[in-house]
C-alpha positions as semicolon CSV with decimal commas, in nm:
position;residue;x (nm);y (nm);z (nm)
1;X;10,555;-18,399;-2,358
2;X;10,782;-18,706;-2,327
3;X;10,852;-18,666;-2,032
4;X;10,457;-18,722;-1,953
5;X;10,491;-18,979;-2,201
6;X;10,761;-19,181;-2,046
7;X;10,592;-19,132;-1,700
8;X;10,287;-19,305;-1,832
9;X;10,487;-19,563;-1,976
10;X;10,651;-19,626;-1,688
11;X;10,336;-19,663;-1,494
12;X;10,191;-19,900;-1,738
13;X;10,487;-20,101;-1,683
14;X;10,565;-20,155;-1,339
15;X;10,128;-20,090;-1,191
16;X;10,075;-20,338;-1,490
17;X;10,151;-20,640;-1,227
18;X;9,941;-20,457;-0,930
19;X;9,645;-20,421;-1,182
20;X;9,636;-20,759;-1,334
21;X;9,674;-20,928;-0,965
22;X;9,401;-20,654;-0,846
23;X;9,169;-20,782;-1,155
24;X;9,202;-21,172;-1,054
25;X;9,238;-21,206;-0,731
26;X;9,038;-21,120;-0,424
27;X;9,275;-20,936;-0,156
28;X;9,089;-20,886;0,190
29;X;9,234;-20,704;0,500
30;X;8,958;-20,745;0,782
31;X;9,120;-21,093;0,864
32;X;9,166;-21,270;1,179
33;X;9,386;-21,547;1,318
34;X;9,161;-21,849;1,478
35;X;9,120;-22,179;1,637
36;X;8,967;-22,419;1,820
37;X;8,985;-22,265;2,207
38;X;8,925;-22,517;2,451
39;X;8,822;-22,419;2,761
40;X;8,894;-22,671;3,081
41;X;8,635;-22,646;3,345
42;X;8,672;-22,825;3,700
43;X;8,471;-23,168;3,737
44;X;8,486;-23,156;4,132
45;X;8,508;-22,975;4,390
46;X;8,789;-22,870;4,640
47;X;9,098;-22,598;4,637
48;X;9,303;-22,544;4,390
49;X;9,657;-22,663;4,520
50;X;9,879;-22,575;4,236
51;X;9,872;-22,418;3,919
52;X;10,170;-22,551;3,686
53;X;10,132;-22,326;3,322
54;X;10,094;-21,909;3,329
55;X;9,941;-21,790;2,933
56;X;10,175;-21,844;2,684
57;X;10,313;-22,192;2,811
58;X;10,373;-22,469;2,552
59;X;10,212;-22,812;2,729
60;X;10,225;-23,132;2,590
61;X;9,981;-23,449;2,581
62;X;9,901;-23,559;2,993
63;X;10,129;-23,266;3,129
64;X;10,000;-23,167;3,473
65;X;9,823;-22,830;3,435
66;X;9,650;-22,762;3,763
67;X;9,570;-22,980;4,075
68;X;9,286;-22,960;4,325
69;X;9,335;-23,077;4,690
70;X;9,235;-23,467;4,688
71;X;9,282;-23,498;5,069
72;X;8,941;-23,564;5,159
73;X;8,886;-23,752;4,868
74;X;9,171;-23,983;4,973
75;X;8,984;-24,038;5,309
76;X;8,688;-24,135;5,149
77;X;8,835;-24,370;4,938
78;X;9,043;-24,536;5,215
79;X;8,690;-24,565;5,437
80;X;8,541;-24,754;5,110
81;X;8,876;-24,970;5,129
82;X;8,798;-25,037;5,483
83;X;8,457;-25,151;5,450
84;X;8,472;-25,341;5,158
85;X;8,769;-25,561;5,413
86;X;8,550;-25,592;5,647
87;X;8,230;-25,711;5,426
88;X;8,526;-25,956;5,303
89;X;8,591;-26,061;5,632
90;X;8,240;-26,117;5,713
91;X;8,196;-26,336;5,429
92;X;8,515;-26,592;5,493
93;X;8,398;-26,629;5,903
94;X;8,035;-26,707;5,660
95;X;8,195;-26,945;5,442
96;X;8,405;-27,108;5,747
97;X;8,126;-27,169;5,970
98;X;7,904;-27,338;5,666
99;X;8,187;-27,553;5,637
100;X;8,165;-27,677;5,975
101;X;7,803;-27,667;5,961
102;X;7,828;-27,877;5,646
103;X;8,090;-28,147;5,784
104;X;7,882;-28,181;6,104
105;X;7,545;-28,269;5,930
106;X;7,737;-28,473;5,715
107;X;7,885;-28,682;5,973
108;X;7,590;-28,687;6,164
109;X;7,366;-28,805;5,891
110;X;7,550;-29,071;5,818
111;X;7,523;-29,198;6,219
112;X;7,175;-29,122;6,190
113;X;7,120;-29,355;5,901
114;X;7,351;-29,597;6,072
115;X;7,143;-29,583;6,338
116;X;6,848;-29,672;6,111
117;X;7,036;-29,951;5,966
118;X;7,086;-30,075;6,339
119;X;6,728;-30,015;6,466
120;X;6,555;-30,225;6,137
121;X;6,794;-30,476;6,209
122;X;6,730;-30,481;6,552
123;X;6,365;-30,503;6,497
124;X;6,392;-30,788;6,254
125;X;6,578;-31,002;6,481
126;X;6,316;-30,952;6,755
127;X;6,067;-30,998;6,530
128;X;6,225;-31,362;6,445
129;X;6,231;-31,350;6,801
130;X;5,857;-31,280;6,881
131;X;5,748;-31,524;6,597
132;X;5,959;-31,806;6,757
133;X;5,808;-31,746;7,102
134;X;5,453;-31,719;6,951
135;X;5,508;-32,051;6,775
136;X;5,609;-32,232;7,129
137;X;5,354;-32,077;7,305
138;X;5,097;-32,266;7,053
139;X;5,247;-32,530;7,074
140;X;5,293;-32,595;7,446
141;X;4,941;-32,429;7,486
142;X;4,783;-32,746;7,284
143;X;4,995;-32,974;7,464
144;X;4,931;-32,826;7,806
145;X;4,535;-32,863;7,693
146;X;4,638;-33,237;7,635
147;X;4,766;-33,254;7,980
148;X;5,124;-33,339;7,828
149;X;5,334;-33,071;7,974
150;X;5,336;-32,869;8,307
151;X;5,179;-32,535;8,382
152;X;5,512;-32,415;8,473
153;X;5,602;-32,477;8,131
154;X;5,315;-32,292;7,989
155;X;5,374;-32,033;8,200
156;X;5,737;-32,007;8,064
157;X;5,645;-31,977;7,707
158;X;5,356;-31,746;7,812
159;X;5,638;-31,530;7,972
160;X;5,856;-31,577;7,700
161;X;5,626;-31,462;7,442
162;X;5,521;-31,151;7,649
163;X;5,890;-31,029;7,675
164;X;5,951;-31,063;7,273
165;X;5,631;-30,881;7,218
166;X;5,788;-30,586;7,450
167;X;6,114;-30,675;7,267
168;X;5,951;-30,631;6,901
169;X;5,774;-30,327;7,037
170;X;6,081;-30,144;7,175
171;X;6,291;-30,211;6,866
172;X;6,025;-30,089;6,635
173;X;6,018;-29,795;6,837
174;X;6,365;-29,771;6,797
175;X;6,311;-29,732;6,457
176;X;6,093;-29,436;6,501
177;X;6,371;-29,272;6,725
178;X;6,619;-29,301;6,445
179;X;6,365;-29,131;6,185
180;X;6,275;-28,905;6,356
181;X;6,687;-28,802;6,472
182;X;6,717;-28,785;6,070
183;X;6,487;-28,585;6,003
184;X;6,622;-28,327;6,244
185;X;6,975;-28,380;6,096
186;X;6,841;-28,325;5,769
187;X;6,653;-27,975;5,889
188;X;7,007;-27,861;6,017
189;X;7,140;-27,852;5,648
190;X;6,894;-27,576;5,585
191;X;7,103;-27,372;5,846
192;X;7,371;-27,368;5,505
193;X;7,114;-27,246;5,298
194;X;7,053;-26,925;5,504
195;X;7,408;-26,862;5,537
196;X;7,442;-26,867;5,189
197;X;7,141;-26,598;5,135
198;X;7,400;-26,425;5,418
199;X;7,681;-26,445;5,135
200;X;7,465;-26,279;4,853
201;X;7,354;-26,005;5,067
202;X;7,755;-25,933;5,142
203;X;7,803;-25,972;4,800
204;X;7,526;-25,712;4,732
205;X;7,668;-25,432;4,957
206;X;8,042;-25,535;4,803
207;X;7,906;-25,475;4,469
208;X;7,733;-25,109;4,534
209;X;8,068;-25,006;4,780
210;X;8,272;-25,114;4,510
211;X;8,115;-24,922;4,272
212;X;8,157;-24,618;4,535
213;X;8,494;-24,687;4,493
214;X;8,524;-24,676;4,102
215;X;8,360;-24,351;4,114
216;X;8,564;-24,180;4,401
217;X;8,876;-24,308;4,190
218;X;8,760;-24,113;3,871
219;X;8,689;-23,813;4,157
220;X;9,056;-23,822;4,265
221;X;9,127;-23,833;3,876
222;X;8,983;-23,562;3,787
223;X;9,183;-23,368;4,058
224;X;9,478;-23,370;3,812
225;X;9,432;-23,118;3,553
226;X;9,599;-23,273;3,252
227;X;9,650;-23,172;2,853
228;X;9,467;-23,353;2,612
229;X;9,683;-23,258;2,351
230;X;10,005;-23,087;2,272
231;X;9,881;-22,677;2,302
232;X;10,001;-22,329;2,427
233;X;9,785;-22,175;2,717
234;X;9,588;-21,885;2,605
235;X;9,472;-21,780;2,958
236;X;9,435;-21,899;3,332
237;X;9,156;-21,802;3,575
238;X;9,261;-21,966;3,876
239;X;9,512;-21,943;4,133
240;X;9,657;-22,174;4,396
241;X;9,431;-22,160;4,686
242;X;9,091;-22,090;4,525
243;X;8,801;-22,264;4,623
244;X;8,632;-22,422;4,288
245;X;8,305;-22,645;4,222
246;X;8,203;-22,807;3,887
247;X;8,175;-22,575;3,606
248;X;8,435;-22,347;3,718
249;X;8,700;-22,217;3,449
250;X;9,053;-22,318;3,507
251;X;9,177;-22,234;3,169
252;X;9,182;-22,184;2,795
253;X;9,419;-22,342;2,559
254;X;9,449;-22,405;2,192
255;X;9,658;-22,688;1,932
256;X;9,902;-22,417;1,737
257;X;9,890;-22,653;1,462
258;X;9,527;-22,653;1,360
259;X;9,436;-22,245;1,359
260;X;9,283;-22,122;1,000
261;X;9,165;-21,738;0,904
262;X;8,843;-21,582;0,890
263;X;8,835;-21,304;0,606
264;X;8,537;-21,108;0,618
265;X;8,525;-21,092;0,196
266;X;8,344;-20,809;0,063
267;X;7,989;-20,867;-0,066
268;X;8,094;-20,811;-0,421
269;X;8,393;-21,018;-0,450
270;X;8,159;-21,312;-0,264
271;X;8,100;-21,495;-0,559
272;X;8,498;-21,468;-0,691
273;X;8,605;-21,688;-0,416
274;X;8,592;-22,079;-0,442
275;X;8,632;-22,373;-0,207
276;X;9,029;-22,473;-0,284
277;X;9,156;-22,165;-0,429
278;X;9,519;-22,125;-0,340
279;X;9,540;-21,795;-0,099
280;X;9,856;-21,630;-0,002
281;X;9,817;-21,465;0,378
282;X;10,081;-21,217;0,541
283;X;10,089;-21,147;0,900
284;X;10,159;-20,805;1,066
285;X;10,361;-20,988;1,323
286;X;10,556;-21,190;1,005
287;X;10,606;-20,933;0,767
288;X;10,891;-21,094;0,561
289;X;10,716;-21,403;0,555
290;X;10,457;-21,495;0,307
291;X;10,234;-21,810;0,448
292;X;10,056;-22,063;0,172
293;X;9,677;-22,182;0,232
294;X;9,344;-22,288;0,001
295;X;9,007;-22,159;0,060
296;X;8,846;-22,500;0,312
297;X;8,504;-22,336;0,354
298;X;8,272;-22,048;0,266
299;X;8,010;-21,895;0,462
């Protein structure tokens, strides 16, 4: 009898610990470790030239993880290189010969308006010219009607008068000449114009090849498979040699330091559990260590 007694008693005191924990606190077993996988996928296409981490690897931030053959990329780039030279090269022989075509219009409009200059003044003085042998011709005309001078004189004034009309004539002609020399000068400096339409069309194809270029860059970029962030390699799909496109998997890896549980908590002891409660977790891998955590999120 006290024997049963003291067995009781003892029960009482040492479940009495088990039973009050049991009574106000939720303990769950179906429990799983997880985290944020991340799965890296090729961008481009190519084989797969080396592959740098095997699962279980620790990688850090921008360590090389796999690479994928950039060979023809690098062609394609250096062909982009090589015609974006050559539209550069285009464009300076451009710009030189507007420069010559700009100096010799220059210089030859100012002749041609020098020329101008020349011709008006010419043409005044033979005007003056004309005018002065108009005004002897009248007047040896009356006096050769008055019988007070010779014919020969009249004929020399008449003579006179007819070579400063041809004079006036020819220098007012000259005049015309020198316009009309301008004018073509002044046409060639539209010869600049189309060479600088030339320029903006270069400019054009530079702009889209350039462009070209940015983007095969990125494509040789992306042929470096690097870490986002410090992790540990969970798997790898690929191996040096393979053949990949866009989409393919390469590998799955995970940040150690941001993992959480899932417990599957009973229906029943649902409504126990509350967002921040203090939980105490124990890992069959761990078992003499007891990890701290709260409650972040119920679903």
């Amino acid at each position: 009898m006290f024997l049963g007694i003291i067995v009781v008693a003892a029960a009482v005191v040492f479940g009495w610990p088990w039973l009050a924990e049991r009574w106000s606190h939720v303990s769950i077993d179906d429990a799983r470790i997880a985290g944020n996988l991340i799965v890296v996928s090729s961008e481009v296409s190519g084989r797969v030239t080396k592959v740098s981490v095997i699962a279980g690897d620790r990688v850090t931030k921008n360590q090389s993880l796999a690479s994928i053959d950039e060979g023809q990329a690098q062609l394609e780039l250096e062909a982009l290189d090589a015609q974006i030279s050559g539209i550069e090269a285009q464009k300076e022989q451009l710009r030189s010969q507007q420069t010559m075509i700009r100096t010799q219009v220059a210089a030859k409009l100012a002749t041609g308006k020098t020329e101008i200059t020349a011709a008006e003044a010419n043409h005044r003085a033979s005007e003056a010219t004309l005018d002065n042998a108009r005004s002897r011709f009248e007047r040896v005309s009356s006096l050769a009607r008055s019988k007070v001078t010779s014919t020969q004189s009249l004929e020399e004034a008449q003579a006179a008068l007819s070579t400063a009309e041809q004079q006036e004539q020819v220098t007012a002609a000259g005049i015309k000449t020198a316009t009309a020399n301008l004018a073509v000068i002044q046409s060639d400096e539209a010869q600049g114009a189309v060479l600088d339409r030339q320029i903006a069309n270069l400019d054009a194809q530079k702009a889209a090849l350039v462009a070209q270029r940015g983007q095969k860059q990125i494509d040789i970029a992306r042929r470096e498979i690097r870490a986002e962030f410090d992790g540990v390699i969970d798997s790898t799909f690929i191996d040096a040699g393979e053949y990949v496109s866009p989409g393919t998997r390469l590998l799955i890896y995970h940040d150690p330091d941001t993992v959480w549980i899932d417990a599957n908590v009973k229906e029943t002891d649902f409504g126990r559990v509350k967002v921040g409660a203090p939980a105490k977790i124990g890992v069959d891998a761990y078992p003499n260590i007891e990890f701290r955590g709260e409650v972040i999120r119920l679903g």
